[in-house]
Backbone as CSV, one residue per row, in Angstrom:
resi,resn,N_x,N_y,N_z,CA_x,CA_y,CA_z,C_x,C_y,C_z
1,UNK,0.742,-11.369,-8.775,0.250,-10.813,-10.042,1.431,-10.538,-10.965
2,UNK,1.268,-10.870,-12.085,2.277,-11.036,-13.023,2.108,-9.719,-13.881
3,UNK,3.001,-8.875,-14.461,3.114,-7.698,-14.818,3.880,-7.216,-16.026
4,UNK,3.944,-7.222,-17.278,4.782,-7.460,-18.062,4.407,-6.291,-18.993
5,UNK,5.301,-5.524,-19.893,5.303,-4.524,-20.744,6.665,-4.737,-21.625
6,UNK,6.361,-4.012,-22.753,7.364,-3.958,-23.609,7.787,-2.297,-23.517
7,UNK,8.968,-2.504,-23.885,10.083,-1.031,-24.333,10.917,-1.395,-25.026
8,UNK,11.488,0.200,-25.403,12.589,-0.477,-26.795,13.750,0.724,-26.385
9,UNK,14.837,0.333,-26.607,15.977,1.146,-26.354,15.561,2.742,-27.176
10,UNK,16.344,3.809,-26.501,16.238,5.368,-27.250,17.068,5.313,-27.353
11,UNK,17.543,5.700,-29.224,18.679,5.992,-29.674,18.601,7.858,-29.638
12,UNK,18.027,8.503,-29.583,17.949,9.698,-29.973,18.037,10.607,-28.404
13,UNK,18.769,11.402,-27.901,18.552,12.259,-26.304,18.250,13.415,-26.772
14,UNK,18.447,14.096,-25.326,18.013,16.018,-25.739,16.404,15.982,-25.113
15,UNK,16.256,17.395,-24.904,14.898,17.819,-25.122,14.000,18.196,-25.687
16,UNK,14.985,18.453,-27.475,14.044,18.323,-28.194,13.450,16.725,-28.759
17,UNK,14.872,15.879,-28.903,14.240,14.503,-29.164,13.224,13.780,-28.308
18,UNK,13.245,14.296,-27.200,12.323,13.728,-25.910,10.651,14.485,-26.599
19,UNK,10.865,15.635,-27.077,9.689,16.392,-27.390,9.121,15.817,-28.479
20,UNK,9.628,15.585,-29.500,9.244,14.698,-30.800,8.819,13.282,-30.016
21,UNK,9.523,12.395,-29.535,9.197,11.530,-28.940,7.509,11.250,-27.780
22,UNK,7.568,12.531,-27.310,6.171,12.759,-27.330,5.219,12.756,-27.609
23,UNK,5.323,13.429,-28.895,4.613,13.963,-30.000,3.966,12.505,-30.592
24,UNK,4.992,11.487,-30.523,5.014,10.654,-31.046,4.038,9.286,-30.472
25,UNK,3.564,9.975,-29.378,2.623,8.988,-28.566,3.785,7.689,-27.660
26,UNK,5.278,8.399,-27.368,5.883,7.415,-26.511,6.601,8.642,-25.295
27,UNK,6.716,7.675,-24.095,7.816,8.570,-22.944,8.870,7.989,-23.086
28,UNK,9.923,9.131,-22.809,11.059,8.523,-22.324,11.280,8.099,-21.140
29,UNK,11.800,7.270,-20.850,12.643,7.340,-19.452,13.819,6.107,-19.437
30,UNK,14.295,5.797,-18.349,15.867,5.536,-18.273,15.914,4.062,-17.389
31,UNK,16.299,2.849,-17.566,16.375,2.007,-16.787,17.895,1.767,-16.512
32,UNK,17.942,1.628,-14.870,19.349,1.684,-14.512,19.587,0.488,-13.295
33,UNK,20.362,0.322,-13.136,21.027,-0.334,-11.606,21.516,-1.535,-12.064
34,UNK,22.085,-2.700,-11.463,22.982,-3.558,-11.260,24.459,-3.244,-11.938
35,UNK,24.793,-3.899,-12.645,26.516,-3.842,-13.015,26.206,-3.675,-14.780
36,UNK,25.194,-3.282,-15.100,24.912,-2.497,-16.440,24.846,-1.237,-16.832
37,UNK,25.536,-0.215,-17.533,25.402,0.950,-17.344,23.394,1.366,-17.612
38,UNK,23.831,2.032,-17.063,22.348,3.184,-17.609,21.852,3.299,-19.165
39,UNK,20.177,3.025,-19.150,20.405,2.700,-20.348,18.727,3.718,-20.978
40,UNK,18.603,4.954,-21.758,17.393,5.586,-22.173,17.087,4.389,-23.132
41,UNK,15.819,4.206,-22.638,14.557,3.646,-23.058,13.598,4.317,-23.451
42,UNK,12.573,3.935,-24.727,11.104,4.443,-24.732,9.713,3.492,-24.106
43,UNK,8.462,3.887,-24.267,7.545,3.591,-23.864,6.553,3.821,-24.400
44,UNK,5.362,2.679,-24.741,4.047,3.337,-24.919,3.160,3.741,-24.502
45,UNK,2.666,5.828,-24.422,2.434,6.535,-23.428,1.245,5.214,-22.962
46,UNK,0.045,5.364,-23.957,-1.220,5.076,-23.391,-1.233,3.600,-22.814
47,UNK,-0.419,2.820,-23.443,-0.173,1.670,-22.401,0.378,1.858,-21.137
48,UNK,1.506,2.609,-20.840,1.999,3.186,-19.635,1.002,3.800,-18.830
49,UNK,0.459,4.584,-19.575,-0.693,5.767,-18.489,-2.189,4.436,-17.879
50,UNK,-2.464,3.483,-18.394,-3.206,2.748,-18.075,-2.681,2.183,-16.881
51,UNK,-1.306,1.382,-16.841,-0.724,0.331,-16.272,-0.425,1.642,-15.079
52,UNK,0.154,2.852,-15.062,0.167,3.480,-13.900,-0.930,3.412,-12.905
53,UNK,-2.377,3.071,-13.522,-3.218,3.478,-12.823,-3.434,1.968,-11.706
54,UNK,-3.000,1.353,-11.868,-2.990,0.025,-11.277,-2.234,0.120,-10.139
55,UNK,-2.560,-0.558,-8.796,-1.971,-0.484,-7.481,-0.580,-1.453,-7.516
56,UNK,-0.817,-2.713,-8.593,0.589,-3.413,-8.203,1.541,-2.967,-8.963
57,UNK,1.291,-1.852,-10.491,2.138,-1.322,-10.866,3.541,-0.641,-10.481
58,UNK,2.787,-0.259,-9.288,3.685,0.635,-8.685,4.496,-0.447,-7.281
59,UNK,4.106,-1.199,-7.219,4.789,-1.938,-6.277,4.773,-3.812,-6.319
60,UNK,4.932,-3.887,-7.340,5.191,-5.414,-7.675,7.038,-5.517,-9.071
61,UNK,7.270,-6.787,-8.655,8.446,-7.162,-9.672,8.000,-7.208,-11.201
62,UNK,8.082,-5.907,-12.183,7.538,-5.953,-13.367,8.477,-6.710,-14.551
63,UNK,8.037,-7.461,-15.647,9.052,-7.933,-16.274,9.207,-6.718,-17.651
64,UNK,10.310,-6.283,-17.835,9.817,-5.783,-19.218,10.746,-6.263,-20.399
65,UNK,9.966,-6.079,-21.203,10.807,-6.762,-22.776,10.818,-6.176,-23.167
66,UNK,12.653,-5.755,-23.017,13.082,-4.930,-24.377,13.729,-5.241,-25.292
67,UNK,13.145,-4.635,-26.628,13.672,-5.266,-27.439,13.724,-6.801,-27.922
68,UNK,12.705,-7.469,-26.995,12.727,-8.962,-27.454,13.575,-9.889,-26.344
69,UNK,14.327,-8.840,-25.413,14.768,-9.583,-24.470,14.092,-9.153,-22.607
70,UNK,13.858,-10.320,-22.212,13.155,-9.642,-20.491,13.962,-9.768,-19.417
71,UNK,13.362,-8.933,-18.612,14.633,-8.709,-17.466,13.420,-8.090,-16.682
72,UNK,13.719,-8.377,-15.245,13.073,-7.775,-13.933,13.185,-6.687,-13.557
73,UNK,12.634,-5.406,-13.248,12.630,-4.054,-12.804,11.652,-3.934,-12.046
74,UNK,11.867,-2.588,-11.574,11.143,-1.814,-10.558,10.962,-0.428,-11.035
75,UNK,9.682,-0.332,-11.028,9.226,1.547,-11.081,9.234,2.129,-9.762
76,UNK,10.790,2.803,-10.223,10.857,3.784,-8.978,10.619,5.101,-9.205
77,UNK,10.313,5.824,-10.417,9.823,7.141,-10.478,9.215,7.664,-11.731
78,UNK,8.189,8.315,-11.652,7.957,9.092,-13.284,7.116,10.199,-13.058
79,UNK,7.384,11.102,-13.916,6.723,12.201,-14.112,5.464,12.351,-14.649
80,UNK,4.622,13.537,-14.281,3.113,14.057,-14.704,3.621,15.471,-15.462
81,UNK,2.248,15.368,-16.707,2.661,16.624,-16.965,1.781,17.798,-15.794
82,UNK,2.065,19.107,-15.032,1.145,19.564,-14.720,-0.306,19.580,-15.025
83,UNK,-0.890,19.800,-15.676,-2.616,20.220,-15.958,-2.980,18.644,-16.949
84,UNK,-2.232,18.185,-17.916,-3.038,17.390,-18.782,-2.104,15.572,-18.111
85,UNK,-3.565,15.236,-18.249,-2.870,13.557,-18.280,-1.610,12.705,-19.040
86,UNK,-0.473,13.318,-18.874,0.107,13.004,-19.755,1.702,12.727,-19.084
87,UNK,1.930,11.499,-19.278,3.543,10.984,-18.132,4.604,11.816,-19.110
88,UNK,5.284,11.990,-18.480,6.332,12.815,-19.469,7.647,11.899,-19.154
89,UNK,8.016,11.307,-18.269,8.947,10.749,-18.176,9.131,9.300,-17.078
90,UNK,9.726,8.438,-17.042,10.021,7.540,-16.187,11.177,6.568,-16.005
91,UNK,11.279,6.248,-14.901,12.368,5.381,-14.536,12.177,3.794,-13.978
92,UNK,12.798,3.413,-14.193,12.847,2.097,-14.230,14.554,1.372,-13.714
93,UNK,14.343,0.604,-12.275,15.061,0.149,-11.767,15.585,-1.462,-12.042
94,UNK,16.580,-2.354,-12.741,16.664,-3.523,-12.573,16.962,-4.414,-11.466
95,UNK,16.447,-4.897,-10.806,16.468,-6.408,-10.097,17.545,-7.304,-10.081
96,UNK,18.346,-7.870,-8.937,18.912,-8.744,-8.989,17.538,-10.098,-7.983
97,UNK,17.575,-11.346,-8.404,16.928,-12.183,-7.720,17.674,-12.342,-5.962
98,UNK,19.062,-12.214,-5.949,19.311,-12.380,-4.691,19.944,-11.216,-4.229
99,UNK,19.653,-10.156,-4.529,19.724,-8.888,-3.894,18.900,-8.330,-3.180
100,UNK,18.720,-7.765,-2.148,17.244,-7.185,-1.186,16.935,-5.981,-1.453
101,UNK,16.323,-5.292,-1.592,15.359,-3.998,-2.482,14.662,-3.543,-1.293
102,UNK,14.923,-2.209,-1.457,14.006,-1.255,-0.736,12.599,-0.896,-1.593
103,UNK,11.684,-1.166,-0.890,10.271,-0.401,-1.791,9.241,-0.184,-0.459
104,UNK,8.330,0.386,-1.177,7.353,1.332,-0.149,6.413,0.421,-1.101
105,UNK,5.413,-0.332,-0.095,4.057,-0.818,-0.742,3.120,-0.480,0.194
106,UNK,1.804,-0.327,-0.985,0.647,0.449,-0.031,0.241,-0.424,0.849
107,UNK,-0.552,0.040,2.241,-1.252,-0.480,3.255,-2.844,-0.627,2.764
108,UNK,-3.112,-1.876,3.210,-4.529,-2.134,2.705,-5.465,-2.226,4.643
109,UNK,-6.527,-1.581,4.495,-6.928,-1.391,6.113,-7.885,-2.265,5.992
110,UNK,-8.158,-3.376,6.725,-9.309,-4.101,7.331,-9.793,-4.376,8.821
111,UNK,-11.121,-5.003,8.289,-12.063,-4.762,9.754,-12.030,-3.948,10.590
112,UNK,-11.623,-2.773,9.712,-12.436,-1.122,10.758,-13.600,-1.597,11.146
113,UNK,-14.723,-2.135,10.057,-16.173,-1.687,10.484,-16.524,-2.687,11.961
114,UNK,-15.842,-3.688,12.495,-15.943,-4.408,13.348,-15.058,-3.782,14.627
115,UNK,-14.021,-2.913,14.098,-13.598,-2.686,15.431,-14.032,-2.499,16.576
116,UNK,-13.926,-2.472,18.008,-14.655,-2.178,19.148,-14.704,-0.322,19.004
117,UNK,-13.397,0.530,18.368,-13.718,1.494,19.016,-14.286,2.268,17.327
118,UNK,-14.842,1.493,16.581,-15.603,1.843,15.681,-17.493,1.425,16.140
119,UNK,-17.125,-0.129,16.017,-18.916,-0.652,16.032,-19.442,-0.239,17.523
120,UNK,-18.776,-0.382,18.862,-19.224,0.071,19.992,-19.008,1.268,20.329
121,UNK,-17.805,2.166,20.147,-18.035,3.300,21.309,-18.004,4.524,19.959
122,UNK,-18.354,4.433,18.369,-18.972,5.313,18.107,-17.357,6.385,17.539
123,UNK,-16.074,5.401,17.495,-15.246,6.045,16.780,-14.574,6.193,15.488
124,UNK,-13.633,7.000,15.364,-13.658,7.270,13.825,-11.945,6.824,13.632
125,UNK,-11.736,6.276,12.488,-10.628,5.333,11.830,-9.628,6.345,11.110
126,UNK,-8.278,6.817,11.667,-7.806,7.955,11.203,-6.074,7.085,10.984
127,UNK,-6.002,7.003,9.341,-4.701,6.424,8.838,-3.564,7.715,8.689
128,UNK,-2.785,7.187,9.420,-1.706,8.255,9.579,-0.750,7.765,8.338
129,UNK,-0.649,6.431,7.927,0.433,6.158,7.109,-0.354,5.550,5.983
130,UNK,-0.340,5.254,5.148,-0.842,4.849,3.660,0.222,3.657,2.993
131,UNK,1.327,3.886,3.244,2.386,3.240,2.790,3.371,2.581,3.955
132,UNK,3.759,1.535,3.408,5.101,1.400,4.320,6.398,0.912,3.923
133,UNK,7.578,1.771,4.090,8.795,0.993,3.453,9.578,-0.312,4.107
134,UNK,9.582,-1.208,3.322,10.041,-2.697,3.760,11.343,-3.111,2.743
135,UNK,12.406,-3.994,3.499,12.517,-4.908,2.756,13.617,-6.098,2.328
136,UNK,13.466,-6.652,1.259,12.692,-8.021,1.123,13.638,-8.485,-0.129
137,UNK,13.618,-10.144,-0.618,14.219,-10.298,-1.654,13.602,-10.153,-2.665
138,UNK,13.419,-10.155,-4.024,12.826,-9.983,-5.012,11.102,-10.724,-4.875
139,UNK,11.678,-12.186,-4.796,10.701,-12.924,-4.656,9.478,-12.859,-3.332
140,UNK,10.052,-11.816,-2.264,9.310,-11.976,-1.622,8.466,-10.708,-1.348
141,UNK,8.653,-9.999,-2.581,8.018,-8.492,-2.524,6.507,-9.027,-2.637
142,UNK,5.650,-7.959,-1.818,4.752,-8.365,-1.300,3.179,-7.050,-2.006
143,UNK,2.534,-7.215,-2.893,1.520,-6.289,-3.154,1.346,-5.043,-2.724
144,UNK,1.178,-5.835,-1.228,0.812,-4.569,-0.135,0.463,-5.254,1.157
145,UNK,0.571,-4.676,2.205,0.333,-5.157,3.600,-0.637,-4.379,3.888
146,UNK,-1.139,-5.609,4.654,-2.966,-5.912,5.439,-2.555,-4.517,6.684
147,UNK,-3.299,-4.255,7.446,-3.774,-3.341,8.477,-5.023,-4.231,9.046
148,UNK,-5.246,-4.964,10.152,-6.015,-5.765,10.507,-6.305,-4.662,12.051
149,UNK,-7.849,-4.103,12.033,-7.938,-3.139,12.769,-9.022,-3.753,13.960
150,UNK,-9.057,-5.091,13.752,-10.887,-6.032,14.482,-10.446,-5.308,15.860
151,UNK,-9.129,-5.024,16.044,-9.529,-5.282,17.986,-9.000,-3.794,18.422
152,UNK,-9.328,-2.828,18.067,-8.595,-1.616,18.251,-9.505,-0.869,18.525
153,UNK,-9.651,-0.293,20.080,-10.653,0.606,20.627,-10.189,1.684,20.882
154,UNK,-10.906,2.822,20.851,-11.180,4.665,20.942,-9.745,4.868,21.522
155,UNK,-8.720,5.614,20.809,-7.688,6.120,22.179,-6.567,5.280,21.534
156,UNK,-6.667,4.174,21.054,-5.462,3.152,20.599,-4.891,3.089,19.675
157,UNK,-4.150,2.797,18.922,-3.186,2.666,17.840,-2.659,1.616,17.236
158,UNK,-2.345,1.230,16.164,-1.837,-0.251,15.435,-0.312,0.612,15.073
159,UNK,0.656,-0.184,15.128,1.865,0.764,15.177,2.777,-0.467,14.094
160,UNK,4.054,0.074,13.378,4.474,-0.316,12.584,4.867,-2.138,12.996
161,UNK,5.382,-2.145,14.293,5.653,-3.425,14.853,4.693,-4.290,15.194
162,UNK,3.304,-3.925,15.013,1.967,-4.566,15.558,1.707,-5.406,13.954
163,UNK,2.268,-5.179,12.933,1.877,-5.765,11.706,2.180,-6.947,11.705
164,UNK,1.432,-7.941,11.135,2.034,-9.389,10.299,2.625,-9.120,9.095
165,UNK,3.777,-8.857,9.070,4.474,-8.870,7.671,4.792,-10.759,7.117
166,UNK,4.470,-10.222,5.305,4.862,-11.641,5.038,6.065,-12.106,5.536
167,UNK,6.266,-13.327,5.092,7.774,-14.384,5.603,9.114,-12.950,4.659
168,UNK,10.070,-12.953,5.180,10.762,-12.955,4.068,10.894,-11.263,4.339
169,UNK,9.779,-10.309,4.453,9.558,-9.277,4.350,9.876,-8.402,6.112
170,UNK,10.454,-7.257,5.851,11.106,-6.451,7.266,10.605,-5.076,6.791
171,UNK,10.095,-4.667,7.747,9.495,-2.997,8.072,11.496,-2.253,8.028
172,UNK,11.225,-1.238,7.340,12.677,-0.431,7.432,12.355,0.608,8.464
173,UNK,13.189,0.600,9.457,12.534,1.524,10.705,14.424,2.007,11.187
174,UNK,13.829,3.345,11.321,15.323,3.703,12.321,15.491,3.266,13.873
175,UNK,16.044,3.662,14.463,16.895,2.496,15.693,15.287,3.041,16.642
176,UNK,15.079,2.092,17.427,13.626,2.725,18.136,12.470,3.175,17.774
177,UNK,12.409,3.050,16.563,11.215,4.438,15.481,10.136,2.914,15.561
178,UNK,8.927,3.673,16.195,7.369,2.306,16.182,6.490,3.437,15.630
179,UNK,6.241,3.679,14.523,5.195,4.813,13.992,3.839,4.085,14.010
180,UNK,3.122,5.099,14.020,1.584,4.910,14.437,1.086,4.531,12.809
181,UNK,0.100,3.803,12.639,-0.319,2.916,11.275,-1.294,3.720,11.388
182,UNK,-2.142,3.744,12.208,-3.648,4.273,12.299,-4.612,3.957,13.331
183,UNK,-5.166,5.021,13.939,-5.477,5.329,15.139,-6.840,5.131,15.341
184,UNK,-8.093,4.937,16.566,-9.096,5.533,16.248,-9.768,6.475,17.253
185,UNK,-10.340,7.687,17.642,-10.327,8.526,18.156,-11.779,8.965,17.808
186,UNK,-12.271,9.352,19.116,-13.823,10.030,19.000,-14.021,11.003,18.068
187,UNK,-14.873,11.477,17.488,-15.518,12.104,16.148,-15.567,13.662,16.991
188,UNK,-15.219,14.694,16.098,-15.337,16.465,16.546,-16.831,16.947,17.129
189,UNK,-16.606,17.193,18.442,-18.065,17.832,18.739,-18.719,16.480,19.352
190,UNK,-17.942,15.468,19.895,-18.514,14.272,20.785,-18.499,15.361,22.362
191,UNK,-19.801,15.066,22.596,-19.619,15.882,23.900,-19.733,14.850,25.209
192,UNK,-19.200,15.065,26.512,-18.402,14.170,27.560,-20.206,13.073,27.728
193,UNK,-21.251,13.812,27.856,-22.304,13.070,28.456,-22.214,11.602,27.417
194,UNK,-21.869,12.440,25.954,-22.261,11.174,24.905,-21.308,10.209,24.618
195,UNK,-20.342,10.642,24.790,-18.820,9.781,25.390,-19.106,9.273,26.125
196,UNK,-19.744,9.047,27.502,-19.817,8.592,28.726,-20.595,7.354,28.248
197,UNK,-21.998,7.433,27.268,-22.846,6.692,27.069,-22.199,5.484,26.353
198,UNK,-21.357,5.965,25.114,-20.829,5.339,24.488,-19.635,3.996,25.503
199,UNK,-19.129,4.562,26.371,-17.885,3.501,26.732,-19.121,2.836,27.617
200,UNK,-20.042,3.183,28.371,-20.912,2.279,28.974,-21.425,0.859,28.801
201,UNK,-21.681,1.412,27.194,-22.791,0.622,25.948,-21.486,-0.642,25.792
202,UNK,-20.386,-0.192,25.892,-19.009,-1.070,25.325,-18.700,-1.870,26.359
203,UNK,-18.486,-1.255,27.429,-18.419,-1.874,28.742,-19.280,-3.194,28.480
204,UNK,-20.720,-3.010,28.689,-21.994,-3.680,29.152,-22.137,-4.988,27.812
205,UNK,-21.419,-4.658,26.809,-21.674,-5.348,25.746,-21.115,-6.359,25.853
206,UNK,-19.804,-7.344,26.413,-19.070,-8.862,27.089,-19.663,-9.112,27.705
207,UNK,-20.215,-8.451,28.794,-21.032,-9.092,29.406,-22.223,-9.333,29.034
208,UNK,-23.366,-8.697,28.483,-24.248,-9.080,28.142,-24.144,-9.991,26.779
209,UNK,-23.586,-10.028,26.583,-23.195,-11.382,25.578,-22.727,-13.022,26.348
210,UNK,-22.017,-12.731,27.356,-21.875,-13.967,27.944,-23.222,-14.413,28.984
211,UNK,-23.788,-13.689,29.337,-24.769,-13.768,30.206,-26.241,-14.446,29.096
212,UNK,-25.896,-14.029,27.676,-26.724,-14.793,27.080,-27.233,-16.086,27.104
213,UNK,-26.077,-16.435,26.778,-26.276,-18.246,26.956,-26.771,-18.875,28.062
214,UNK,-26.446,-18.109,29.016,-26.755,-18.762,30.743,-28.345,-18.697,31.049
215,UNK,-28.377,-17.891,30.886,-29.833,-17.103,30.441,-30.986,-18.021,29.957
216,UNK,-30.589,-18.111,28.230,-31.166,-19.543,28.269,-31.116,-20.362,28.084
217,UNK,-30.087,-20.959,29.223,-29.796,-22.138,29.467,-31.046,-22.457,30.904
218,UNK,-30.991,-21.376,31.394,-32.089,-21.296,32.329,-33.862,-21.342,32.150
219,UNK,-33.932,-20.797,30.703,-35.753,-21.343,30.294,-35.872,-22.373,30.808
220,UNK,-37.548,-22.434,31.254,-38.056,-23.876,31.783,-38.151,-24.262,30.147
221,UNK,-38.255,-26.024,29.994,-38.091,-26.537,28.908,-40.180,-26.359,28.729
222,UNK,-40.370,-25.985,27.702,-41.979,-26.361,27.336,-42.448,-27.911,26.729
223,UNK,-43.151,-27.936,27.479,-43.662,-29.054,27.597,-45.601,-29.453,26.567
């Protein structure tokens, strides 16, 4: 997904110019990194406050044009005002294409509803992590990573190393660290008789599925 905004250099600093600037229906904030100094920028709030609300905003290679010229960044931070909808400030990171970037992109969870220890034994889907930090070259920054939950029964866990990360893309983990993605675990107030019923029903369910076919394969043919 392609991502593009305009900004224009801030000639004016302070907190009161930031306040007028407000006023003015734009945020400030600051785009910095590679071998360019630091540089205050403005923004247009209500275009900004829209584009925040977007999932790849926050974690895709954005282009922005400033001033008529574009260059690759990263939103690595911005401010809320307390009580009213209103960004008060943000930052903005530049991109090298063959440099590797740290970013945190959200986890997207699928086929809970098929899991075994969801559809058979009656359990509940509990995400410990939401996010995960990876990473990757520019080009190979990635939306967000899948959580593929089809085969994960009552008691078990999908853990940071259990993922398919894209090509290109590395989980940032300290020396030994396998964190739990998301778990699934019997529901509050499951009591042992109804637990019992439940792993039975799960048990009995391969087999009575393979025993299908045999089954009737065995009807007399009608004649």
């Amino acid at each position: 997904m392609k991502i593009e905004f305009n900004a224009n250099k801030r000639e004016l600093q302070g907190t009161g110019a930031s306040r007028r600037l407000r006023r003015a229906g734009k945020v400030p904030g600051i785009l910095y990194g590679g071998e360019t100094a630091a540089l205050p920028i403005e923004v247009d709030h209500n275009a900004l406050f829209h584009s925040l609300k977007q999932e790849a905003f926050h974690a895709s290679i954005l282009t922005m044009n400033l001033d008529g010229q574009k260059q690759q960044v990263l939103l690595r931070d911005y401010q809320m005002h307390a009580f009213k909808p209103q960004v008060l400030h943000i930052d903005f990171q530049r991109v090298a294409a063959d440099k590797k970037i740290h970013m945190k992109v959200p986890l997207h969870f699928i086929n809970a509803d098929i899991a075994p220890g969801v559809k058979l034994q009656g359990g509940v889907v509990s995400h410990v992590l939401n996010e995960l930090n990876i990473m990757c070259l520019p080009a190979d920054l990635p939306e967000f990573v899948e959580v593929d939950m089809k085969d994960v029964s009552v008691g078990h866990s999908v853990h940071v190393k259990d993922l398919n990360l894209p090509k290109g893309v590395e989980a940032v983990l300290h020396r030994n660290e396998n964190p739990v993605v998301a778990t699934i675990t019997v529901p509050r107030g499951t009591t042992e008789a109804e637990l019992a019923v439940v792993e039975q029903a799960a048990a009995a369910a391969p087999a009575a599925a393979a025993a299908a076919p045999a089954a009737a394969a065995k009807q007399p043919e009608k004649k």
